[in-house]
PyMOL commands that place a pseudoatom at each C-alpha (Angstrom):
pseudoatom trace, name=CA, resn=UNK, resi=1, chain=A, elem=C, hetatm=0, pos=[7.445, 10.295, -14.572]
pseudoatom trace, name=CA, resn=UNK, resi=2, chain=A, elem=C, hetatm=0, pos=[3.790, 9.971, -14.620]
pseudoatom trace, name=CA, resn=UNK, resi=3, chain=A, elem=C, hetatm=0, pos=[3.911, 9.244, -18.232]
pseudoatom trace, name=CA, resn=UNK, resi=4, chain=A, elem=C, hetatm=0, pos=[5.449, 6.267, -17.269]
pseudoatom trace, name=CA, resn=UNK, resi=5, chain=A, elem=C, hetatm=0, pos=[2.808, 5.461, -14.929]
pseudoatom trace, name=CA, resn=UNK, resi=6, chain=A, elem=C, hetatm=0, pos=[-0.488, 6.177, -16.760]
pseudoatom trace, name=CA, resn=UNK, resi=7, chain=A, elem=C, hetatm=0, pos=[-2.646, 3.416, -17.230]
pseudoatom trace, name=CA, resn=UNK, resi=8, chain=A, elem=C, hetatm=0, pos=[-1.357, 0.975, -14.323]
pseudoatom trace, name=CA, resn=UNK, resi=9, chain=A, elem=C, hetatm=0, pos=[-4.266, 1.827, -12.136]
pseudoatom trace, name=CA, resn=UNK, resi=10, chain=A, elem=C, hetatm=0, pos=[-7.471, 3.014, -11.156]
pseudoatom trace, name=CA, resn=UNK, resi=11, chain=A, elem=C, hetatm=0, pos=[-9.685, 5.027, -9.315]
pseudoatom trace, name=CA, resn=UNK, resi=12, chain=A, elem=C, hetatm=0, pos=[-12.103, 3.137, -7.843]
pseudoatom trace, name=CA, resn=UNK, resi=13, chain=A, elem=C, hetatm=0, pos=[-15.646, 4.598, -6.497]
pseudoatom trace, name=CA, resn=UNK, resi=14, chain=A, elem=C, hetatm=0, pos=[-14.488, 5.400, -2.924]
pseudoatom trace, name=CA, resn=UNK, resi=15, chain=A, elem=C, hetatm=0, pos=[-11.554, 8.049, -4.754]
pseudoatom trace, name=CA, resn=UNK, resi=16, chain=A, elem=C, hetatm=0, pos=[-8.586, 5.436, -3.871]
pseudoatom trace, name=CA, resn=UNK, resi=17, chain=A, elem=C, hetatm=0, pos=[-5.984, 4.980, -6.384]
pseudoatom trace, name=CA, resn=UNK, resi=18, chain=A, elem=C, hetatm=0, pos=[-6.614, 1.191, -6.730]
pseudoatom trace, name=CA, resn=UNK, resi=19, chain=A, elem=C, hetatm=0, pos=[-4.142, -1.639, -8.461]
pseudoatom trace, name=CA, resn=UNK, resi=20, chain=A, elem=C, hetatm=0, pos=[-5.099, -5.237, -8.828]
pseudoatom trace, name=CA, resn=UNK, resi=21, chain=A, elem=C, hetatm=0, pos=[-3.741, -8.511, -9.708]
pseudoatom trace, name=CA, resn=UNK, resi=22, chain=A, elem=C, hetatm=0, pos=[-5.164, -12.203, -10.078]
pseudoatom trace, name=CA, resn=UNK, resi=23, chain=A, elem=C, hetatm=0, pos=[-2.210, -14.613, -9.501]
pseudoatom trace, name=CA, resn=UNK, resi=24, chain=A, elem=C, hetatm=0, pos=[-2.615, -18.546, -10.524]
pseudoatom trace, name=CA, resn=UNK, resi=25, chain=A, elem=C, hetatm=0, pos=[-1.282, -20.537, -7.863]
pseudoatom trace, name=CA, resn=UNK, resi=26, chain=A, elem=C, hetatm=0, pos=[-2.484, -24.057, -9.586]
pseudoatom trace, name=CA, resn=UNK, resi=27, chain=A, elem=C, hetatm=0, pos=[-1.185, -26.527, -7.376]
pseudoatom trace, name=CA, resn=UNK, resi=28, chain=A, elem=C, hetatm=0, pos=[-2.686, -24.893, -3.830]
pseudoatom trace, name=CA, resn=UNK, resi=29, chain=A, elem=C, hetatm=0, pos=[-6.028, -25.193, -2.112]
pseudoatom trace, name=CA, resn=UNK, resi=30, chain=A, elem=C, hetatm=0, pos=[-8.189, -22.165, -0.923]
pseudoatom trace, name=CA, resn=UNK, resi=31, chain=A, elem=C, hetatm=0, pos=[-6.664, -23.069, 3.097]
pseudoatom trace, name=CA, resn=UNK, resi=32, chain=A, elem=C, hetatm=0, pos=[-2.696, -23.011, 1.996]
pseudoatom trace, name=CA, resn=UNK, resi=33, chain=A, elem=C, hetatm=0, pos=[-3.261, -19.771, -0.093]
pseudoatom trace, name=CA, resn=UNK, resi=34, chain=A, elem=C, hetatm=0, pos=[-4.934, -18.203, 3.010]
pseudoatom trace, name=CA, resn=UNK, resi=35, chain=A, elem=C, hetatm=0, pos=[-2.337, -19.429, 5.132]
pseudoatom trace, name=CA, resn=UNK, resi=36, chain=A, elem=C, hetatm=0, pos=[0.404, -18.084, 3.056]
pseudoatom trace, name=CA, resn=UNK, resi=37, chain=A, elem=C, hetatm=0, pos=[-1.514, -14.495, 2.923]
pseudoatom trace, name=CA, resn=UNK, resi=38, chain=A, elem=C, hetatm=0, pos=[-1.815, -14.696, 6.567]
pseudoatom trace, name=CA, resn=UNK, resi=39, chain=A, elem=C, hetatm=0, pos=[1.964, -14.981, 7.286]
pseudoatom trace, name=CA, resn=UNK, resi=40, chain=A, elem=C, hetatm=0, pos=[2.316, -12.200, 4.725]
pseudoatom trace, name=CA, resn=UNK, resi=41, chain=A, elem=C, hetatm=0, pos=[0.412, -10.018, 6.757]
pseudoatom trace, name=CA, resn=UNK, resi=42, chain=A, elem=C, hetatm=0, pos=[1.805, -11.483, 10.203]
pseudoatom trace, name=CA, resn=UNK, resi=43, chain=A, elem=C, hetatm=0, pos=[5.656, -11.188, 8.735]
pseudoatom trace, name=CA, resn=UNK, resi=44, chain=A, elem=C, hetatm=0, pos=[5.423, -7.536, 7.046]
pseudoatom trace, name=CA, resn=UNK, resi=45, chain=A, elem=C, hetatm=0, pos=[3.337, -5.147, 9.083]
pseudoatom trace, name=CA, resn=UNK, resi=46, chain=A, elem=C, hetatm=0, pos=[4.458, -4.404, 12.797]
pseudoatom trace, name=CA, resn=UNK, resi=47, chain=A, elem=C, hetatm=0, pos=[1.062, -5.212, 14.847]
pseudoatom trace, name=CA, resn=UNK, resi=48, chain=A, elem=C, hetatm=0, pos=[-0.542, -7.680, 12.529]
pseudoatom trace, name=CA, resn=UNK, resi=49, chain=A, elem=C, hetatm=0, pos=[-4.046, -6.830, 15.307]
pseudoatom trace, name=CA, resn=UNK, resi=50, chain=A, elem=C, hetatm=0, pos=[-4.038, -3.688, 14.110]
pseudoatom trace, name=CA, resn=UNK, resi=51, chain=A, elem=C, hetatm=0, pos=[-3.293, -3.412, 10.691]
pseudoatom trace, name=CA, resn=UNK, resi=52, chain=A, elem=C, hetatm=0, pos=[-6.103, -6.827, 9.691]
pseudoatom trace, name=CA, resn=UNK, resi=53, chain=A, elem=C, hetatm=0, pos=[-9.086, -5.079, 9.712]
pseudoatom trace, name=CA, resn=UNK, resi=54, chain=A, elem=C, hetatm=0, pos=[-11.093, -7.954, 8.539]
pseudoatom trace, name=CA, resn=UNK, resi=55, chain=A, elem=C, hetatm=0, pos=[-10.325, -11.610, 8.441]
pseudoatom trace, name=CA, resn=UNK, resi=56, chain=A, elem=C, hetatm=0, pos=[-12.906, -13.956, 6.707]
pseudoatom trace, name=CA, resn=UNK, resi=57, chain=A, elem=C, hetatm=0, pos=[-11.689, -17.773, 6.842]
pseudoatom trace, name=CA, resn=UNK, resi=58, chain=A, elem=C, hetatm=0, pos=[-14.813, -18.787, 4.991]
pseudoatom trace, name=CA, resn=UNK, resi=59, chain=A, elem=C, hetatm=0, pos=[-14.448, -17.102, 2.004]
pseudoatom trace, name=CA, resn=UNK, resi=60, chain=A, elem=C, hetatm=0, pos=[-11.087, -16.116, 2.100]
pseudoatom trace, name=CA, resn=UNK, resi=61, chain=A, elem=C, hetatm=0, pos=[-10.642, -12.559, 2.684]
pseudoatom trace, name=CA, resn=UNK, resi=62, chain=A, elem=C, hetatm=0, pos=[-8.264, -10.866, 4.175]
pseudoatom trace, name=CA, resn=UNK, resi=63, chain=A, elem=C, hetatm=0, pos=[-8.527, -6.824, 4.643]
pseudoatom trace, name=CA, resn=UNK, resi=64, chain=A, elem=C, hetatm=0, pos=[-5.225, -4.918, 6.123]
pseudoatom trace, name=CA, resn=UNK, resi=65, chain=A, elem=C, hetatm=0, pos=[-4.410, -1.408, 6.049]
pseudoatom trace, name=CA, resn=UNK, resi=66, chain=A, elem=C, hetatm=0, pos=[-1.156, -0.039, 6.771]
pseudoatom trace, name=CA, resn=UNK, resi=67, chain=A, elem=C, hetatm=0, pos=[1.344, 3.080, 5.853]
pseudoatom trace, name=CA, resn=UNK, resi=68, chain=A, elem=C, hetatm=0, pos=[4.410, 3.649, 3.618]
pseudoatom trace, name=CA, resn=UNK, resi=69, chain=A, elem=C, hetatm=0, pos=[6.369, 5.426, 5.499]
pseudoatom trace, name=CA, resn=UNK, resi=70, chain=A, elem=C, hetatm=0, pos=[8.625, 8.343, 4.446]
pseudoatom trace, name=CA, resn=UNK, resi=71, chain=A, elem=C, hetatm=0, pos=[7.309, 7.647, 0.884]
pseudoatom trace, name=CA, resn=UNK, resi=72, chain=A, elem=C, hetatm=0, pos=[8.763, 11.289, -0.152]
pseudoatom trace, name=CA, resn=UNK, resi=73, chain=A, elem=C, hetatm=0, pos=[10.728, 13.653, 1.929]
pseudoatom trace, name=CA, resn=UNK, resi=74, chain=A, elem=C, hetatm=0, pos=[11.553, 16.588, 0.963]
pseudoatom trace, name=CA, resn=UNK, resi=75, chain=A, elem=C, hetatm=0, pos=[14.066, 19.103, 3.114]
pseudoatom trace, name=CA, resn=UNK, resi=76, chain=A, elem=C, hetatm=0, pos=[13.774, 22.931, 2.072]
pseudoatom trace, name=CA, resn=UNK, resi=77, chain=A, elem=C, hetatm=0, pos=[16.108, 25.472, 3.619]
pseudoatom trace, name=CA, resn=UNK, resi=78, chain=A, elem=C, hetatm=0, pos=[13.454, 26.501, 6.636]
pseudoatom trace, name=CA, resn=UNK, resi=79, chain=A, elem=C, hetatm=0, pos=[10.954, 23.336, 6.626]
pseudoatom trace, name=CA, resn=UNK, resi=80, chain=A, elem=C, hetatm=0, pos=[11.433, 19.887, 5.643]
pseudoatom trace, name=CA, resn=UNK, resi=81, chain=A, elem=C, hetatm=0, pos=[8.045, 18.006, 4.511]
pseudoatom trace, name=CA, resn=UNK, resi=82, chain=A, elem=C, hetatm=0, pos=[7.755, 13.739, 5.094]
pseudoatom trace, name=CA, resn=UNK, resi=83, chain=A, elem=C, hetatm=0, pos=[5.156, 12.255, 3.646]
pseudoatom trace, name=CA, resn=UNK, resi=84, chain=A, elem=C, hetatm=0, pos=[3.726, 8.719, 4.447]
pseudoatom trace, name=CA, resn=UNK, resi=85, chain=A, elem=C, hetatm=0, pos=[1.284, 6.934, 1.990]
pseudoatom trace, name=CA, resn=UNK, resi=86, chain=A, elem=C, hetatm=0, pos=[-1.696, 4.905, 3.703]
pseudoatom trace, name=CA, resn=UNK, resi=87, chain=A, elem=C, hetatm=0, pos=[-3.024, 1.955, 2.060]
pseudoatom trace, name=CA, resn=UNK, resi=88, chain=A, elem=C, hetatm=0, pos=[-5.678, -0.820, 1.789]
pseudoatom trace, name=CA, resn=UNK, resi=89, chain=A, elem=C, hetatm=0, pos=[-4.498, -4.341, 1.074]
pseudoatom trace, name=CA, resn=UNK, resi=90, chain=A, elem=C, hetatm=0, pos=[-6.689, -7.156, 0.522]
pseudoatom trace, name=CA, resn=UNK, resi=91, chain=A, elem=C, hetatm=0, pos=[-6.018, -10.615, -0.623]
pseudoatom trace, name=CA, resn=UNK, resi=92, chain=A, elem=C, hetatm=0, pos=[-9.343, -12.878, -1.867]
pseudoatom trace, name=CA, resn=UNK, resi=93, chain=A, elem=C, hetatm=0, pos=[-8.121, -16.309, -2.175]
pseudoatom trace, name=CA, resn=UNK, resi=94, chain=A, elem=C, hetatm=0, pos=[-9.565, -19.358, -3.554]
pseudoatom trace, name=CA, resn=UNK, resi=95, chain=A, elem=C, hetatm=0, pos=[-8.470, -23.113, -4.920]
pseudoatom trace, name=CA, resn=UNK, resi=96, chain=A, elem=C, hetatm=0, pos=[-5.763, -22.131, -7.088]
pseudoatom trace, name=CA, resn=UNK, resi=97, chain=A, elem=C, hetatm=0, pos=[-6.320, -18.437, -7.403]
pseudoatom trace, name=CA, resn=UNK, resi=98, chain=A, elem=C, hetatm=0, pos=[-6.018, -15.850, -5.861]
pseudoatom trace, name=CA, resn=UNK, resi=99, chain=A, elem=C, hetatm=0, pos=[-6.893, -11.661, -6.052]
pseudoatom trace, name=CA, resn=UNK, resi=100, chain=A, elem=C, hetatm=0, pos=[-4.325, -8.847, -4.881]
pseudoatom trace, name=CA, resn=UNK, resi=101, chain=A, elem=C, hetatm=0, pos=[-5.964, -5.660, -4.625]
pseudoatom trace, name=CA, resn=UNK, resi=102, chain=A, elem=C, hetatm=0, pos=[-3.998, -2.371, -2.697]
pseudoatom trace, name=CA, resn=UNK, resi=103, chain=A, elem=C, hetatm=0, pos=[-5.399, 0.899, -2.766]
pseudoatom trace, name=CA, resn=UNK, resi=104, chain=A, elem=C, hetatm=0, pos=[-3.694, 4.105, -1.870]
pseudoatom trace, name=CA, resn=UNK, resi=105, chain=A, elem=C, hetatm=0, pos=[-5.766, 6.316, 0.422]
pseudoatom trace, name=CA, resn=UNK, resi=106, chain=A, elem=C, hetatm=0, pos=[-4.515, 9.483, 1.983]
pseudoatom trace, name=CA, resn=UNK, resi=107, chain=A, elem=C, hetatm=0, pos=[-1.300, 11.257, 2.682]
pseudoatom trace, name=CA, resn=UNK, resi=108, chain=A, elem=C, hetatm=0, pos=[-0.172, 11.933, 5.312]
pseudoatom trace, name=CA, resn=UNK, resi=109, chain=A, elem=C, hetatm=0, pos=[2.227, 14.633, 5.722]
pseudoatom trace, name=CA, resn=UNK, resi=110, chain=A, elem=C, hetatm=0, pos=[4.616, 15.990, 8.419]
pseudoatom trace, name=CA, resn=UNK, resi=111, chain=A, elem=C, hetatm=0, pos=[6.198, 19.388, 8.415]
pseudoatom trace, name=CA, resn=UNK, resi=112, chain=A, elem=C, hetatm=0, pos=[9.047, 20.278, 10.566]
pseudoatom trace, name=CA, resn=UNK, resi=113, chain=A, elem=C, hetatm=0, pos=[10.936, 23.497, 10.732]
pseudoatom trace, name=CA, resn=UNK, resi=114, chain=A, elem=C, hetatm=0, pos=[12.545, 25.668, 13.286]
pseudoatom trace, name=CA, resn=UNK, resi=115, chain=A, elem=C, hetatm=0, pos=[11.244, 25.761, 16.886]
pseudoatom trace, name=CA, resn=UNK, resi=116, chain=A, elem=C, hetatm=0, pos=[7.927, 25.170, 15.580]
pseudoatom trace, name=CA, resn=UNK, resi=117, chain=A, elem=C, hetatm=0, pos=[5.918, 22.286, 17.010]
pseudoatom trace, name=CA, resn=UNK, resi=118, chain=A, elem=C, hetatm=0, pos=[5.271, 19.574, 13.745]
pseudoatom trace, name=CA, resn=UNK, resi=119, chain=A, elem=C, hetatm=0, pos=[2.379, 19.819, 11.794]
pseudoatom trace, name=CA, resn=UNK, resi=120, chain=A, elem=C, hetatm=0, pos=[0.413, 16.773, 10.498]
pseudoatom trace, name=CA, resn=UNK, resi=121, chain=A, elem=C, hetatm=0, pos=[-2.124, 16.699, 7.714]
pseudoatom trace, name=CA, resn=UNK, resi=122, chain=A, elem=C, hetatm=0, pos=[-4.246, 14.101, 6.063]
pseudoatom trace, name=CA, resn=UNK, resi=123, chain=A, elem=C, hetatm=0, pos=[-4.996, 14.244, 2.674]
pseudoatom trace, name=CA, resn=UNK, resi=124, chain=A, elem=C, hetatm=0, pos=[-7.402, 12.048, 0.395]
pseudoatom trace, name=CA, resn=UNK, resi=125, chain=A, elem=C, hetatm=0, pos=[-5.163, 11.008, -2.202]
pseudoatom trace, name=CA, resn=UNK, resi=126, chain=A, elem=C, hetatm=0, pos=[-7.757, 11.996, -4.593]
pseudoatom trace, name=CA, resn=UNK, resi=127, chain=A, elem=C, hetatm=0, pos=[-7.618, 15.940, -3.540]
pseudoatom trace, name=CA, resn=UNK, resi=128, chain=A, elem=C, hetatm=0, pos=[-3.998, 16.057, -4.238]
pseudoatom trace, name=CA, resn=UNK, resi=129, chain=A, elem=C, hetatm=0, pos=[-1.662, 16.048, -7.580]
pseudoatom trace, name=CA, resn=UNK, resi=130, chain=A, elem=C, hetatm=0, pos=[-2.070, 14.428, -9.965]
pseudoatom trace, name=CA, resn=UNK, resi=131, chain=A, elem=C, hetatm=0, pos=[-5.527, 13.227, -9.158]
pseudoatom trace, name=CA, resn=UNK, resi=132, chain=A, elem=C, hetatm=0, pos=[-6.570, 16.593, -8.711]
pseudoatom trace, name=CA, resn=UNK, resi=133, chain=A, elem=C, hetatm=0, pos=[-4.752, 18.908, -11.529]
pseudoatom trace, name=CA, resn=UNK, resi=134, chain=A, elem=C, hetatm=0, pos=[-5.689, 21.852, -8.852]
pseudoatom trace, name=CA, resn=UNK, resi=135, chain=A, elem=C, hetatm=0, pos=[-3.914, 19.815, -6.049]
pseudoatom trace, name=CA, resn=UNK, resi=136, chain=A, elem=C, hetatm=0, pos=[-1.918, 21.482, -3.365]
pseudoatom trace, name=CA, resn=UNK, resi=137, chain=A, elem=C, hetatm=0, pos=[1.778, 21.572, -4.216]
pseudoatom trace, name=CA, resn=UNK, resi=138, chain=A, elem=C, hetatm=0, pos=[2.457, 19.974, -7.371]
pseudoatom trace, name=CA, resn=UNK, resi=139, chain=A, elem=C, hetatm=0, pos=[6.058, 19.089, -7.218]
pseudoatom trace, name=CA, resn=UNK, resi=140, chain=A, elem=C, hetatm=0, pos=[5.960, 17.489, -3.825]
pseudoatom trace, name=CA, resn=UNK, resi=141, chain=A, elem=C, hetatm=0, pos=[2.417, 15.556, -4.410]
pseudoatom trace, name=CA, resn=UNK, resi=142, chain=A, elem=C, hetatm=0, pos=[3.791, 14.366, -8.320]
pseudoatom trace, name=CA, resn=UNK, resi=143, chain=A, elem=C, hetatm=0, pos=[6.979, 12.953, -6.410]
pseudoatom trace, name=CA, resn=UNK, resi=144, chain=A, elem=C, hetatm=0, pos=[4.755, 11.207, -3.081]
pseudoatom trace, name=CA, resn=UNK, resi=145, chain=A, elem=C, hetatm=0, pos=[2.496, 9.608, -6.228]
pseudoatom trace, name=CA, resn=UNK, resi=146, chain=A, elem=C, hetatm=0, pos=[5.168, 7.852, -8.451]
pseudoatom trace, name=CA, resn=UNK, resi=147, chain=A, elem=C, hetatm=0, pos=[6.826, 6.883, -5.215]
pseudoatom trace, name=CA, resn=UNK, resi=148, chain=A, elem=C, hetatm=0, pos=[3.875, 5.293, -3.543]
pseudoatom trace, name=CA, resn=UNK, resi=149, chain=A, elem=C, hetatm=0, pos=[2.874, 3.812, -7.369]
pseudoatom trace, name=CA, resn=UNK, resi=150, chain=A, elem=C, hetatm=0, pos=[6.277, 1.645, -6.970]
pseudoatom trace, name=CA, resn=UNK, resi=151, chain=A, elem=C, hetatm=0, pos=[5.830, 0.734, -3.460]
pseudoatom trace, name=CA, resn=UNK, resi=152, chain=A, elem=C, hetatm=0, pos=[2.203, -0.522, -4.299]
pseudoatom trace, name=CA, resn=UNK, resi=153, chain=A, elem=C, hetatm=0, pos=[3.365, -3.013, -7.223]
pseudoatom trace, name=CA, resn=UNK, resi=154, chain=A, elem=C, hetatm=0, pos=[6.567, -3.944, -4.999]
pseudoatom trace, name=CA, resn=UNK, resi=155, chain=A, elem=C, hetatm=0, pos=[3.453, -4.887, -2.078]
pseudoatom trace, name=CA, resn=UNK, resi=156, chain=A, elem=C, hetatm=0, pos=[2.105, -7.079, -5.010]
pseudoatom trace, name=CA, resn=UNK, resi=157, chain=A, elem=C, hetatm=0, pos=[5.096, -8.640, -6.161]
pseudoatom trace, name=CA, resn=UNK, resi=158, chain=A, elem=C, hetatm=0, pos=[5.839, -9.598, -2.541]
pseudoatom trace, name=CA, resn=UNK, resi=159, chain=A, elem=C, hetatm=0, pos=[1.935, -10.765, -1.825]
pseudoatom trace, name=CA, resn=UNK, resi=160, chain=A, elem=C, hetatm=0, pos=[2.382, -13.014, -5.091]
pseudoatom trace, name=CA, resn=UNK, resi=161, chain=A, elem=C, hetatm=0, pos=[5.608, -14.551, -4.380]
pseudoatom trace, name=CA, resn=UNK, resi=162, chain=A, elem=C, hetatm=0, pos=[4.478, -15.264, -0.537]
pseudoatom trace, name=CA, resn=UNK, resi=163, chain=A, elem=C, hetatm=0, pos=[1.470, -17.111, -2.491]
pseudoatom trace, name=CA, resn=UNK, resi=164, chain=A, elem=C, hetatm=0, pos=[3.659, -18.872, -4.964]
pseudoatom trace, name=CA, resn=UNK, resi=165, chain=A, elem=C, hetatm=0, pos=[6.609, -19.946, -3.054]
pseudoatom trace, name=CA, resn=UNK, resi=166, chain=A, elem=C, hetatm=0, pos=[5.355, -19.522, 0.751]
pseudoatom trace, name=CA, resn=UNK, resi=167, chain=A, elem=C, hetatm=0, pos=[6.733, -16.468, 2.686]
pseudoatom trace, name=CA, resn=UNK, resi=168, chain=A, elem=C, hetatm=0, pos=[10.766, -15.496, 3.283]
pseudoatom trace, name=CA, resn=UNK, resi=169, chain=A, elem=C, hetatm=0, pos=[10.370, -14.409, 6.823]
pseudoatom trace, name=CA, resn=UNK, resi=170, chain=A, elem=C, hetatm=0, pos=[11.928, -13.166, 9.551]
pseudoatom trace, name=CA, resn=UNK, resi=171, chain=A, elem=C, hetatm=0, pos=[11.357, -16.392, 11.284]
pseudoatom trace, name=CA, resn=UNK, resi=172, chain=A, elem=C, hetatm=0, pos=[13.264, -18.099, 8.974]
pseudoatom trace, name=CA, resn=UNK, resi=173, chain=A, elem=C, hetatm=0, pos=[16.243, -15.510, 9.524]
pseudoatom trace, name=CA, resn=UNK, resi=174, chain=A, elem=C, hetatm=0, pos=[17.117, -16.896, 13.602]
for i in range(1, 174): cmd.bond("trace and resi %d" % i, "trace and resi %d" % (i + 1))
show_as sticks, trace
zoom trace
């Protein structure tokens, strides 16, 4: 599995498994691209006022961080363990261009089992497998990675075809 993976991203200098894409969009100004990111962000996360940490009009920037939820969940015969992927996505837009970047952070991961309250746990992706040969629980962490890997290039996919072709949203689907 990670075979299949290597060399389709990076770690960048804050430890965050980072993937990026420029996308030509020849035909659209710097205000339509940033528009179309905006309804990305607006259409696909729940509370768009929570998840855009930074919105720069001027330069066109826009910072969001969300989760991937139950990226890999895995149910034992006592415990079951979920694990959600956070991540950074930020779209840099200019006449005719524009820059996807999405960085995986940490893991977060729930374990439930018997009459035990659930335990949470935040993890730098970094620290864990395969990032970290020495990371905690190798078969779980190896599955969480290629898992979030193909959710971050399906986030880019999406991001580039809401540039291209303006977004499919909800609010078309009355």
């Amino acid at each position: 599995m990670l075979e299949e993976i290597n060399g389709q991203w990076q770690l960048d200098e804050n430890g965050y498994v980072t993937y990026q894409k420029v996308v030509d969009c020849l035909n659209l100004n710097k205000t339509e691209l940033y528009n179309r990111a905006m309804d990305y962000f607006v259409y696909n996360y729940g509370d768009v006022n929570s998840v855009i940490q930074n919105r720069d009009v001027v330069n066109g920037i826009i910072i969001g961080k969300g989760i991937f939820k139950n990226v890999h969940v895995l149910n034992g015969v006592l415990l079951s363990n979920i694990i959600d992927t956070w991540h950074i996505l930020k779209v840099e837009v200019k006449d005719g261009r524009a820059r996807i970047t999405i960085s995986l952070t940490h893991y977060d991961e729930t374990v439930k089992g018997g009459e035990l309250p659930d335990n949470h746990y935040l993890y730098p992706i970094s620290e864990q497998y395969p990032i970290n040969p020495k990371g905690y629980q190798k078969n779980l962490y190896e599955q969480a990675f290629y898992k979030s890997h193909l959710k971050a290039l399906e986030t880019i996919d999406l991001v580039e075809r809401a540039l291209k072709e303006g977004s499919v949203t909800k609010k078309d689907e009355w």
